[in-house]
C-alpha positions as a Markdown table, in Angstrom:
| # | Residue | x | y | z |
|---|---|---|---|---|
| 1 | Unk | 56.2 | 6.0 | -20.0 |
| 2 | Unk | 56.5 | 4.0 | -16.4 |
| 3 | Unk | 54.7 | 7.1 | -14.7 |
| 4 | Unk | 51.8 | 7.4 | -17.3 |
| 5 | Unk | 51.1 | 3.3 | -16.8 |
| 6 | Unk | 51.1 | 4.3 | -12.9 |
| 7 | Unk | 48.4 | 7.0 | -13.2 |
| 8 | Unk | 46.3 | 5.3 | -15.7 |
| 9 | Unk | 44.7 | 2.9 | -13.3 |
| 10 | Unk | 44.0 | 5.5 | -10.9 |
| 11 | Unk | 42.5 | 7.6 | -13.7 |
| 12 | Unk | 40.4 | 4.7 | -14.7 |
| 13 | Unk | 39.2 | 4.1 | -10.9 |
| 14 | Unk | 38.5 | 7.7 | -10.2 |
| 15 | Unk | 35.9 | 7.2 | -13.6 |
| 16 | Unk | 34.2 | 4.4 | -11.9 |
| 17 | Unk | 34.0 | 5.6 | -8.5 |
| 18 | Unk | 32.3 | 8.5 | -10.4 |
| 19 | Unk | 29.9 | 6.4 | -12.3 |
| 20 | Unk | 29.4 | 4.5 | -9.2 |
| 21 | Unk | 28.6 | 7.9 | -7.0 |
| 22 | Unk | 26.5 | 9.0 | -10.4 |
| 23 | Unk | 24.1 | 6.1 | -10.2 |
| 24 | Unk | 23.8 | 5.7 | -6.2 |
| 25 | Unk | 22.7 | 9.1 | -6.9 |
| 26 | Unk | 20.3 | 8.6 | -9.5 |
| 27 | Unk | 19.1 | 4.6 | -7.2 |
| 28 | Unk | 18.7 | 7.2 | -4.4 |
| 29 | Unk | 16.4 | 9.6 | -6.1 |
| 30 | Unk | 14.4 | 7.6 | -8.2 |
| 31 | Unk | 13.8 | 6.0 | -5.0 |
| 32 | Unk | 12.9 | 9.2 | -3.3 |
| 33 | Unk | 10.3 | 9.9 | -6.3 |
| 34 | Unk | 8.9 | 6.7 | -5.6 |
| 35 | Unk | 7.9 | 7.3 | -1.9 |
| 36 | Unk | 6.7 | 10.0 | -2.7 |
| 37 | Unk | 3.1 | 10.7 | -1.2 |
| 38 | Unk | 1.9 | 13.8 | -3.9 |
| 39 | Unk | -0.6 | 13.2 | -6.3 |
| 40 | Unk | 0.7 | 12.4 | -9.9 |
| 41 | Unk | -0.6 | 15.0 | -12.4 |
| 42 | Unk | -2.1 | 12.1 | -14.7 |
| 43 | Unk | -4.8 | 11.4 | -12.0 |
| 44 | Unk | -5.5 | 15.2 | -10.6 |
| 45 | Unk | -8.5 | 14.7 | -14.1 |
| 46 | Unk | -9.7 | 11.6 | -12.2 |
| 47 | Unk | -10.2 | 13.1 | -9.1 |
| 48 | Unk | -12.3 | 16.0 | -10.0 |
| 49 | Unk | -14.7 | 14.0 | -12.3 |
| 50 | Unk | -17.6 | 12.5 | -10.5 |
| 51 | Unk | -16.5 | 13.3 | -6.8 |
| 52 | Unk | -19.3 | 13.5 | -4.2 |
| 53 | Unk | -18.2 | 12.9 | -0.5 |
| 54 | Unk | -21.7 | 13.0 | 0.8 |
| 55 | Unk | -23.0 | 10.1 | -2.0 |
| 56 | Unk | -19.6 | 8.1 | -1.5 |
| 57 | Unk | -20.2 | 8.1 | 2.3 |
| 58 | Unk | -23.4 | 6.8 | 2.2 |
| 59 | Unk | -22.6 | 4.2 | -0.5 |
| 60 | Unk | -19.7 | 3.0 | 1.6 |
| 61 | Unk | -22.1 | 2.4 | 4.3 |
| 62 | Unk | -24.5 | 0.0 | 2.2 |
| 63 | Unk | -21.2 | -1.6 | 0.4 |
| 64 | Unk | -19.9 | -2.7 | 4.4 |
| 65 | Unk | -22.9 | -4.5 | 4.8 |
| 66 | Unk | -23.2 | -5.8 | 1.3 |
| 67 | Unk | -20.2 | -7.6 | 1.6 |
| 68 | Unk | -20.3 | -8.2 | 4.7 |
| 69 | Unk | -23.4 | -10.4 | 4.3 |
| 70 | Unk | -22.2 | -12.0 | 1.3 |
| 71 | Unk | -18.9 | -13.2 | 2.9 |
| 72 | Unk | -20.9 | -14.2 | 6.1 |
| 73 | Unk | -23.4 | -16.6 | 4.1 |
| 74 | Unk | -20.5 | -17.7 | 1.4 |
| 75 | Unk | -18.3 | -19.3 | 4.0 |
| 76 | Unk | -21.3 | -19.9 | 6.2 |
| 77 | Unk | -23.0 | -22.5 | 3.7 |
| 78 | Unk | -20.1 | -25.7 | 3.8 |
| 79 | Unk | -19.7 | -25.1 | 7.3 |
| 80 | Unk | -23.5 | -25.5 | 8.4 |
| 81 | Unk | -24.8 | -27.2 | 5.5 |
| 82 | Unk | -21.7 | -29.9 | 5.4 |
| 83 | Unk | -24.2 | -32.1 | 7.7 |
| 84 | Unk | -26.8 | -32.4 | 5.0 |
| 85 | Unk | -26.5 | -34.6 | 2.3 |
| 86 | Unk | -27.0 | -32.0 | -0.8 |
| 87 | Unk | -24.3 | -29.6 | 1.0 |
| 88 | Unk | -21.6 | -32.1 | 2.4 |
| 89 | Unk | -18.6 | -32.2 | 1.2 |
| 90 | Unk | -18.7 | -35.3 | -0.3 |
| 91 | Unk | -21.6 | -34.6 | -2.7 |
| 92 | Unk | -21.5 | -33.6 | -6.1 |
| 93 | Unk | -23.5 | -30.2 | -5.5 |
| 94 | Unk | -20.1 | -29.3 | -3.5 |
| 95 | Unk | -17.8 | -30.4 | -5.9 |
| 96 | Unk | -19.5 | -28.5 | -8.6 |
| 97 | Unk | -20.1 | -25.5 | -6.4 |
| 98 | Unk | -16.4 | -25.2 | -5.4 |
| 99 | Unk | -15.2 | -26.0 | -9.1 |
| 100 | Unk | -17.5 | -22.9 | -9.9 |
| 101 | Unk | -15.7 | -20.9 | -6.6 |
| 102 | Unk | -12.5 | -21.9 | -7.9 |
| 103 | Unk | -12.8 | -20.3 | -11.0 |
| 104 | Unk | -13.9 | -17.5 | -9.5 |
| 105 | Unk | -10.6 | -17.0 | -7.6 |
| 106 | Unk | -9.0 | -18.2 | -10.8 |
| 107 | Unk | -10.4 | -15.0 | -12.7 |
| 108 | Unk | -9.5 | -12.9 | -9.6 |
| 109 | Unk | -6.0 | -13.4 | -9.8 |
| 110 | Unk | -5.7 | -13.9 | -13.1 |
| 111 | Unk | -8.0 | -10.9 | -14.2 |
| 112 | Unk | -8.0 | -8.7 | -11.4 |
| 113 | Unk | -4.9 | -8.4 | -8.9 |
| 114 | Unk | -2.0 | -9.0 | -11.7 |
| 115 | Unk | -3.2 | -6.5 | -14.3 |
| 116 | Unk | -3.9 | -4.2 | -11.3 |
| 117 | Unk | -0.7 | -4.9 | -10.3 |
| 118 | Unk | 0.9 | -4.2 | -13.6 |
| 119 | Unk | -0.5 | -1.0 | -13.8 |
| 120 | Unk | 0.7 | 0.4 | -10.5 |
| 121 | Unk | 4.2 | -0.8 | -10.7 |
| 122 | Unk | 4.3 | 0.5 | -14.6 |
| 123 | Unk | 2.4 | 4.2 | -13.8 |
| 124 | Unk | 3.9 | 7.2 | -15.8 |
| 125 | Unk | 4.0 | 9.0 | -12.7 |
| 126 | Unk | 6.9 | 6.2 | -11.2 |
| 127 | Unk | 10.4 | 6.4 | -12.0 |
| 128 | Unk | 11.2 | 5.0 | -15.7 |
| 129 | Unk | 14.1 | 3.0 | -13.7 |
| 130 | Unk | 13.5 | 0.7 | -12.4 |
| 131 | Unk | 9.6 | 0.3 | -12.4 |
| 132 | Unk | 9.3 | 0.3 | -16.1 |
| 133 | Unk | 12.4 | -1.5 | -16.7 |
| 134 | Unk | 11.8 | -5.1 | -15.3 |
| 135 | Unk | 8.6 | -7.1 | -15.3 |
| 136 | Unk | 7.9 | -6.6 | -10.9 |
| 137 | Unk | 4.6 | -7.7 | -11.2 |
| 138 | Unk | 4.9 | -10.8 | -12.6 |
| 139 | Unk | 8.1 | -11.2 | -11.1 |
| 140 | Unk | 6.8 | -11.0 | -7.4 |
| 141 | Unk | 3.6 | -13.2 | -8.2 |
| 142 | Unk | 5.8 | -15.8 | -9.2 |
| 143 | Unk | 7.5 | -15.8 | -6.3 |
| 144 | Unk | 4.7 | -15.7 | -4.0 |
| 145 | Unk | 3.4 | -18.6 | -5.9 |
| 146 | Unk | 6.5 | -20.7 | -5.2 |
| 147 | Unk | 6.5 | -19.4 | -1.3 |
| 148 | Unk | 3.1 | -20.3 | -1.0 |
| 149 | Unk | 4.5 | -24.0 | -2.3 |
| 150 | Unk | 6.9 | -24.1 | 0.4 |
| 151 | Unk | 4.6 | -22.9 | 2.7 |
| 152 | Unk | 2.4 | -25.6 | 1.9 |
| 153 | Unk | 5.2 | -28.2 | 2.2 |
| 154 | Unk | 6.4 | -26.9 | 6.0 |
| 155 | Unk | 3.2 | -26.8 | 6.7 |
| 156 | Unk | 2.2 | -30.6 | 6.0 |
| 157 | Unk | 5.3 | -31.6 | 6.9 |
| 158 | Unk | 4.6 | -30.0 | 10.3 |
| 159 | Unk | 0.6 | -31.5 | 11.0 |
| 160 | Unk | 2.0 | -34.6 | 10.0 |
| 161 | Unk | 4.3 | -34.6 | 13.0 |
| 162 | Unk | 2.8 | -33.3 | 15.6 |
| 163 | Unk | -0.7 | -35.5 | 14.7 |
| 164 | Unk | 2.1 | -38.2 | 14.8 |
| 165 | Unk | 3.0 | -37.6 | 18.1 |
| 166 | Unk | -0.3 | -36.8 | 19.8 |
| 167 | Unk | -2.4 | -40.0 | 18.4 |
| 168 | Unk | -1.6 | -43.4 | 18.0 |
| 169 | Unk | -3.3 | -45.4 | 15.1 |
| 170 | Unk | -3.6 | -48.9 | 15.8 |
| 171 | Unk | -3.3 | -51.0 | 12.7 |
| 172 | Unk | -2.7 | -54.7 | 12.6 |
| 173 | Unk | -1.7 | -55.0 | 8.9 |
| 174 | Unk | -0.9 | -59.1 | 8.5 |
| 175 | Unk | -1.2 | -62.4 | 10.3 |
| 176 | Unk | 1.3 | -64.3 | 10.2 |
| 177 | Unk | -0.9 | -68.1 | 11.0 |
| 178 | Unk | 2.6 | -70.1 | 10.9 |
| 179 | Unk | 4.1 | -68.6 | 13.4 |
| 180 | Unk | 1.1 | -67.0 | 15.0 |
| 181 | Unk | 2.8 | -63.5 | 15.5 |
| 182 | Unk | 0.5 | -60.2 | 14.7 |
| 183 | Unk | 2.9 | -57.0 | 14.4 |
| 184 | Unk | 1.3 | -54.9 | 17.1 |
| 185 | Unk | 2.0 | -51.0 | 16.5 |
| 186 | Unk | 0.4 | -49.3 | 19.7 |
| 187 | Unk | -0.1 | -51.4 | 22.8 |
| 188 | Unk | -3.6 | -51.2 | 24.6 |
| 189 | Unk | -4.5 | -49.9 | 27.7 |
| 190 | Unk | -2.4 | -52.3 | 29.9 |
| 191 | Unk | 0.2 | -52.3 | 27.4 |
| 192 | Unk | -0.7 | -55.4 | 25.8 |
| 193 | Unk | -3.4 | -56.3 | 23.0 |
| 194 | Unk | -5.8 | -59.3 | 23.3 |
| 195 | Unk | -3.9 | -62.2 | 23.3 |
| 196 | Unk | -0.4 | -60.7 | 23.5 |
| 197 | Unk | 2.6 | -62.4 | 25.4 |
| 198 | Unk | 5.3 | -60.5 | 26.8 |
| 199 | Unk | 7.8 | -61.2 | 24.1 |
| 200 | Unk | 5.6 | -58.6 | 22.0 |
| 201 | Unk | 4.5 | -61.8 | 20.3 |
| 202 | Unk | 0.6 | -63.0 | 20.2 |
| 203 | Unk | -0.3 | -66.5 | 21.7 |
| 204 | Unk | -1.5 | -68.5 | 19.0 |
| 205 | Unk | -4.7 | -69.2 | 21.1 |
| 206 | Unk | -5.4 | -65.2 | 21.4 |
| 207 | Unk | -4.6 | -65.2 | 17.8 |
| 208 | Unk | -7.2 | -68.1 | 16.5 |
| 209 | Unk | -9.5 | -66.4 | 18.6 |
| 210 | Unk | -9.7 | -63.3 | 17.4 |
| 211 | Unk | -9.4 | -64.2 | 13.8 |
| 212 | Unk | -12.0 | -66.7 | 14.3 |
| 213 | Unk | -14.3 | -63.3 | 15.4 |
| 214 | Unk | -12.7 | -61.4 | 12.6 |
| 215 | Unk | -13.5 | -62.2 | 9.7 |
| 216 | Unk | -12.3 | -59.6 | 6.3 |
| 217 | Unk | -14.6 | -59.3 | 3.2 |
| 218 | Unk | -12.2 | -56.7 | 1.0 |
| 219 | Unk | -14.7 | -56.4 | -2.2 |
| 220 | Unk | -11.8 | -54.7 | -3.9 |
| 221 | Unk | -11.1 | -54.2 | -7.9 |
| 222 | Unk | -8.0 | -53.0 | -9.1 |
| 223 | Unk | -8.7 | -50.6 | -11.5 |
| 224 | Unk | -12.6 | -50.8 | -10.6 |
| 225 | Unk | -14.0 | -46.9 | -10.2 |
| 226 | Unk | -15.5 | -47.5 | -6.9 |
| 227 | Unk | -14.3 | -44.7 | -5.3 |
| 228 | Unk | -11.2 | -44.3 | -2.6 |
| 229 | Unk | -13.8 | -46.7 | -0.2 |
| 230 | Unk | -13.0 | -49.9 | 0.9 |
| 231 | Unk | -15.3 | -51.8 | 2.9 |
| 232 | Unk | -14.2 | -54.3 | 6.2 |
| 233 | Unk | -17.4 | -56.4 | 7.5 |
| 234 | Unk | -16.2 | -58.1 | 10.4 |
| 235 | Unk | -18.3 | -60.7 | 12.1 |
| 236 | Unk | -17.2 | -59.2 | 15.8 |
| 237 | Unk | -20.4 | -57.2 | 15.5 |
| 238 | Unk | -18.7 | -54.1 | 14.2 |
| 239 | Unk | -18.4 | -52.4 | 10.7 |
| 240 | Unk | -16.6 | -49.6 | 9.5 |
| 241 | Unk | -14.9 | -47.9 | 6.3 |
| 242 | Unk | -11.4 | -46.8 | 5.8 |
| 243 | Unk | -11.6 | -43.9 | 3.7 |
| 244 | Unk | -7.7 | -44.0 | 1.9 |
| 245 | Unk | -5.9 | -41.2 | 2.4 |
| 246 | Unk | -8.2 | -39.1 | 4.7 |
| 247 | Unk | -5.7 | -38.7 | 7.1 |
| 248 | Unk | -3.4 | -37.4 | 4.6 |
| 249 | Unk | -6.1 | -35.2 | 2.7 |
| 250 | Unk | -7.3 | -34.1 | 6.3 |
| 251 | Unk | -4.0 | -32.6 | 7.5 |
| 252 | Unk | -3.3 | -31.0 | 3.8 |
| 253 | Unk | -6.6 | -29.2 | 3.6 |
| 254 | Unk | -5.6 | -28.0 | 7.3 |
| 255 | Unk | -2.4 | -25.9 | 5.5 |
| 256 | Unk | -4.6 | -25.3 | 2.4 |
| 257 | Unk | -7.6 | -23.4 | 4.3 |
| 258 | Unk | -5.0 | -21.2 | 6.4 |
| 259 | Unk | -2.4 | -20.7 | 3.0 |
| 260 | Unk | -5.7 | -19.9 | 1.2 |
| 261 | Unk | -7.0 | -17.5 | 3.5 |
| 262 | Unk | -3.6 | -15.9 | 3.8 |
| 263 | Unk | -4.0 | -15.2 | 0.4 |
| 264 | Unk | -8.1 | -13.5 | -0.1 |
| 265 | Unk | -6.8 | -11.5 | 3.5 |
| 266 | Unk | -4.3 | -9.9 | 1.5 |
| 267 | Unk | -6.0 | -8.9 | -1.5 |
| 268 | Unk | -9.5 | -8.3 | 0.6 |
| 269 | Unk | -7.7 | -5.3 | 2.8 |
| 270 | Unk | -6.2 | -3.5 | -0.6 |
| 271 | Unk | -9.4 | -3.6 | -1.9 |
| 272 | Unk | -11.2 | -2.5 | 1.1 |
| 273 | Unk | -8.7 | 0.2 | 1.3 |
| 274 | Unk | -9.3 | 1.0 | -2.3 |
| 275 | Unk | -12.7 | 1.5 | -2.1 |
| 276 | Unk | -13.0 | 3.3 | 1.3 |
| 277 | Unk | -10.5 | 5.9 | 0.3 |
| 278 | Unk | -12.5 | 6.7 | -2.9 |
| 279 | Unk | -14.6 | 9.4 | -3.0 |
| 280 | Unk | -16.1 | 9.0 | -6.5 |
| 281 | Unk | -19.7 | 7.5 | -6.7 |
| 282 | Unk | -19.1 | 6.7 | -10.2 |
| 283 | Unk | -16.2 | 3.8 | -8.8 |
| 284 | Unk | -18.1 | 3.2 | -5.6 |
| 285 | Unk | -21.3 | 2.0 | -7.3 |
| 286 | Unk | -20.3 | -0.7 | -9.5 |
| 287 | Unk | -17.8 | -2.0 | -6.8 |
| 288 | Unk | -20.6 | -3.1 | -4.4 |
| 289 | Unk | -22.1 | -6.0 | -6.9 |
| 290 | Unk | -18.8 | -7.3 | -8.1 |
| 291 | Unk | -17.1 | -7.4 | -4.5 |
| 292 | Unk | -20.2 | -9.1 | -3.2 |
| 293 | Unk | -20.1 | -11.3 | -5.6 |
| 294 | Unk | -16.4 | -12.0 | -5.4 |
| 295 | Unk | -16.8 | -12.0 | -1.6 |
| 296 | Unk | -19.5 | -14.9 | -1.9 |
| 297 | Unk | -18.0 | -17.4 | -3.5 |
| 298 | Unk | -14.8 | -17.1 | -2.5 |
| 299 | Unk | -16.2 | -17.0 | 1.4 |
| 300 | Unk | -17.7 | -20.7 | -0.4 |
| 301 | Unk | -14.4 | -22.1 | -1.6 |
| 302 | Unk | -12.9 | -20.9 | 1.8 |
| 303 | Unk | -15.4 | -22.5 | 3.8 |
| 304 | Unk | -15.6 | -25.7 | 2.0 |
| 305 | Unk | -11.7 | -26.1 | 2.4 |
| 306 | Unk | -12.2 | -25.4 | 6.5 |
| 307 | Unk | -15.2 | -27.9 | 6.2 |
| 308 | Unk | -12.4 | -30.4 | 4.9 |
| 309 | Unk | -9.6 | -29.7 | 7.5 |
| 310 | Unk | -12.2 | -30.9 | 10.5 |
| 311 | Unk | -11.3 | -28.1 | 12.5 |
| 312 | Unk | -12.7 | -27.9 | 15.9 |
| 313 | Unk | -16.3 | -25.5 | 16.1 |
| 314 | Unk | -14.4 | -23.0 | 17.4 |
| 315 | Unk | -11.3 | -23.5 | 15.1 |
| 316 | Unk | -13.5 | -22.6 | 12.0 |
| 317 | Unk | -15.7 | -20.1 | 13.4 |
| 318 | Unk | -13.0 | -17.7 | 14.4 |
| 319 | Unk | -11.3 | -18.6 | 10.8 |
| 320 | Unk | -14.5 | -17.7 | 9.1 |
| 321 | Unk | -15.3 | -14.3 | 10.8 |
| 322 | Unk | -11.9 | -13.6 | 10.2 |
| 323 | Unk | -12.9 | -14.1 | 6.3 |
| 324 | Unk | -16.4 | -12.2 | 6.8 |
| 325 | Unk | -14.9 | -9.1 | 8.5 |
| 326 | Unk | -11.7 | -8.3 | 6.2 |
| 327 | Unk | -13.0 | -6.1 | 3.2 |
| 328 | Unk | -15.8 | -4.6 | 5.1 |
| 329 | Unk | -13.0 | -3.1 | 8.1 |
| 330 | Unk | -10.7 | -2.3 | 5.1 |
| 331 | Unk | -13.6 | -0.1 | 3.6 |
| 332 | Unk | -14.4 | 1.2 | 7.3 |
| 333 | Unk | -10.4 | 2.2 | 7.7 |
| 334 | Unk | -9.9 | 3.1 | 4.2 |
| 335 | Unk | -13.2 | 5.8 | 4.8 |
| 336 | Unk | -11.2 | 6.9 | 7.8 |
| 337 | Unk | -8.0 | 8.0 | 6.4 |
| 338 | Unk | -9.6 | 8.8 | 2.9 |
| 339 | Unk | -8.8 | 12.4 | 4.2 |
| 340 | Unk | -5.1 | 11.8 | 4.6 |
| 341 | Unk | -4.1 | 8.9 | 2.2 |
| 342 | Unk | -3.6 | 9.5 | -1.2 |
| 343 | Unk | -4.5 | 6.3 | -3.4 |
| 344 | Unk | -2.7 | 8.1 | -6.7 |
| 345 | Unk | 0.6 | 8.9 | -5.0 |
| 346 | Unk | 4.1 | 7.1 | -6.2 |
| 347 | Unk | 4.3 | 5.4 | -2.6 |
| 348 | Unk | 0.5 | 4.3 | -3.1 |
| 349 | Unk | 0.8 | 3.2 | -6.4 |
| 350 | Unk | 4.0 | 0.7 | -5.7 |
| 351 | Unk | 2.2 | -0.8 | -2.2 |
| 352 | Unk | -0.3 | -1.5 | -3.4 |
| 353 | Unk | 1.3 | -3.0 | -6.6 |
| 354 | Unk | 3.3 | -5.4 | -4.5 |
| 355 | Unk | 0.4 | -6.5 | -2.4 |
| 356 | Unk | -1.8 | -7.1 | -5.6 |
| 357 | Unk | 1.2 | -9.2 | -7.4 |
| 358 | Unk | 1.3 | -11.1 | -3.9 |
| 359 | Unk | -2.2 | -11.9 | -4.1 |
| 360 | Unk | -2.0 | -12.7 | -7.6 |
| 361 | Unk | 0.3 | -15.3 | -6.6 |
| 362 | Unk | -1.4 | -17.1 | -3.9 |
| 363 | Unk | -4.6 | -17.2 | -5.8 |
| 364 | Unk | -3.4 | -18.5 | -9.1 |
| 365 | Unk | -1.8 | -21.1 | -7.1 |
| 366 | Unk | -3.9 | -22.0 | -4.3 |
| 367 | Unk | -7.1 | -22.0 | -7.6 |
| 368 | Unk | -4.8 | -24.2 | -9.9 |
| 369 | Unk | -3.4 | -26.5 | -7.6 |
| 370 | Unk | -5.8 | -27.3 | -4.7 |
| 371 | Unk | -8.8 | -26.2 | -5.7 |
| 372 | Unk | -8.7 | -26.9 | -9.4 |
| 373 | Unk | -6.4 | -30.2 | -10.0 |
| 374 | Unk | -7.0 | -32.0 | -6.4 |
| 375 | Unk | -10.8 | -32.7 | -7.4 |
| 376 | Unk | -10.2 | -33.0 | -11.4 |
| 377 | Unk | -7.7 | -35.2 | -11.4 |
| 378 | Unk | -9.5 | -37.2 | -8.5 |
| 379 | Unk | -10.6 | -40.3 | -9.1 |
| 380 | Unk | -13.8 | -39.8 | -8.2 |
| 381 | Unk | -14.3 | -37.0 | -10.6 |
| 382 | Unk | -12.7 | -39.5 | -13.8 |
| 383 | Unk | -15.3 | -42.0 | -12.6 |
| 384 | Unk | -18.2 | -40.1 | -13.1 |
| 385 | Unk | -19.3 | -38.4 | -16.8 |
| 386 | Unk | -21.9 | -36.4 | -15.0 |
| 387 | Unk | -19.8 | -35.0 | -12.2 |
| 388 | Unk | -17.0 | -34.3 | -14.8 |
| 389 | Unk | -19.5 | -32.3 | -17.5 |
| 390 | Unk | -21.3 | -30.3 | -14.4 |
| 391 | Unk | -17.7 | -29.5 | -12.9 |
| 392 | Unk | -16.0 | -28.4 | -15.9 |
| 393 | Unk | -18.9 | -26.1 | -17.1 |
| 394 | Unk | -19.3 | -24.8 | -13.8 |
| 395 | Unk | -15.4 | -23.8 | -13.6 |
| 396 | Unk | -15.9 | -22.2 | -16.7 |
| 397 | Unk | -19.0 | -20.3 | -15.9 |
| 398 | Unk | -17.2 | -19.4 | -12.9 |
| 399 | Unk | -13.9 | -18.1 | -14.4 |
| 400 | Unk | -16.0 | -15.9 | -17.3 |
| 401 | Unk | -18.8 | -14.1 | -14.6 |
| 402 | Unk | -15.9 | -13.1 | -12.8 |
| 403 | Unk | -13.9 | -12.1 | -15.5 |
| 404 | Unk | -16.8 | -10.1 | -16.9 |
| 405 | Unk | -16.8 | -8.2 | -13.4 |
| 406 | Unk | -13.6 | -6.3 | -14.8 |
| 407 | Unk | -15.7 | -4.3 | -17.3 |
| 408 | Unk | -17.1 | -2.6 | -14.2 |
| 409 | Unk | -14.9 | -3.3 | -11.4 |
């Protein structure tokens, strides 16, 4: 009885180091079948239907410079225009415009990249396990979606610090007239400010005379909706306006253009790819309105968040071409290898899967939060019926035409 309760564990190890062999074997070939670079069966239909190299060609050609143009003038038009009145991005016409763009992006991700996505990482032609057994797309978007969050938060976290420690803001936020001592923050150019003693202190002479020349008018309402302005007129023949929370809004806007373009890069080059590989006319056709259309406005959202950040001429211009050029070299590459990659293969199928859940991701989030909520919930936007009624039917008018661009693309 002793010896059978001795070999009984063993037996019962030996059957799971076999179960454990059995399904490293099964991970290893399902993985195997998944890099795979034939053509499933389900699509050899697809690829015989409508395929004309010669057409395609030429259609490729005319979609490069479609797009191209679109993206050029999309991203183009906040960045020139943001001088003139009509296209700056303070006036309504922009915040409508960009509500419209960021429905747009909405759709995309919503409509486009994650059920594109779906159907990659779910195709008969991939292993039943795992691809069929877990959710990946929606899995992976969710996760870029929170990445892109974090992203966002190193990324302001970082502007703050280094605009911290390359400008000085001076601010002289109260006077204290008893003991006539003004809290300097930054010291001028000889280290002291007008007046200033060397205990750090002001001299109460230096002090009455400069708030004799400065006088505050702070026509302020709490509550009031008259905008994030608040107006100084100071008798020392100078008058400005403190916008609140530019600062702030300028170094977020600097993480949400470059998060944002992350996120249309990545989706632009699949579909590039996509379309440059295909030899069908049938897809090509329909694929050069939509994309030029999708290229456009998003180029518009992209631009008018650059216009935002207050990057430098040469900042933004290299940021934009960077835009422009993406789908229309993906199309260019994806026509050069169209002869060696295989778009319908298992290995195709899940890359491109992953980078469409990505994109999915990113665009739902960058849409939704900083597109979509930072100007409606602004209080700019809940002071002003008209603004709010234009915005909201241009988001929606935005999100459907877009959406309706998955009946042909």
């Amino acid at each position: 009885m002793s010896f059978i309760e001795d070999i009984l564990p063993l037996i019962e190890l030996k059957g799971i180091t076999g179960k454990s062999r059995a399904f490293a074997g099964s991970f290893l070939q399902d993985l195997s079948q998944s890099m795979a670079n034939t053509t499933c069966t389900s699509h050899d239909s697809e690829l015989d239907s409508c395929r004309d190299e010669g057409t395609a060609f030429t259609l490729k050609m005319v979609a490069i410079a479609a797009i191209l143009f679109a993206g050029v003038c999309g991203v183009a038009i906040p960045l020139v225009g943001k001088k003139r009145w009509f296209l700056g991005t303070d006036s309504n016409l922009f915040v409508a415009a960009k509500a419209f763009a960021g429905g747009v992006i909405l759709a995309t991700g919503f409509v486009h990249m994650l059920p594109d996505a779906t159907s990659n990482l779910t195709d008969s032609c991939l292993p039943e396990i795992p691809w069929s057994k877990f959710p990946f797309s929606g899995f992976i978007a969710m996760m870029a979606a929170l990445g892109t969050l974090l992203i966002e938060f190193i990324g302001t976290q970082y502007y703050e610090r280094k605009q911290g420690k390359e400008s000085q803001i001076v601010r002289v936020d109260s006077v204290d007239m008893e003991s006539g001592i003004v809290p300097a923050e930054n010291e001028g150019l000889n280290g002291k400010v007008f007046g200033e003693e060397e205990g750090g202190g002001m001299h109460i002479v230096g002090m009455h005379a400069h708030a004799a020349h400065h006088r505050h008018s702070h026509p302020q309402e709490q509550g009031a909706c008259a905008g994030n302005k608040r107006s100084h007129s100071h008798g020392h023949s100078h008058s400005h306006e403190i916008d609140d929370g530019n600062e702030e809004g300028s170094k977020r806007h600097v993480v949400v253009s470059q998060v944002l373009e992350l996120g249309i890069v990545s989706h632009s080059v699949i579909i590039g790819l996509s379309l440059g590989v295909s030899q069908s006319p049938c897809t090509i056709r329909p694929l050069i309105g939509a994309l030029s259309f999708h290229q456009f406005f998003e180029g518009f959202a992209l631009g008018g968040c650059i216009s935002q950040a207050q990057f430098k001429t040469v900042h933004a211009t290299i940021m934009a071409c960077f835009f422009a050029i993406t789908t229309p070299l993906g199309i260019a590459v994806g026509t050069g290898i169209s002869t060696s990659y295989n778009p319908n293969s298992p290995r195709a199928l899940i890359i491109e899967g992953i980078f469409d859940s990505i994109s999915a991701g990113i665009l739902v989030y960058m849409a939704l939060v900083d597109l979509i909520a930072a100007d409606f919930l602004s209080k700019r936007m809940s002071c002003n019926t008209r603004l709010q009624v234009a915005s909201y039917i241009a988001l929606f008018l935005g999100a459907g035409l877009m959406s309706l661009l998955a009946l042909w693309a």
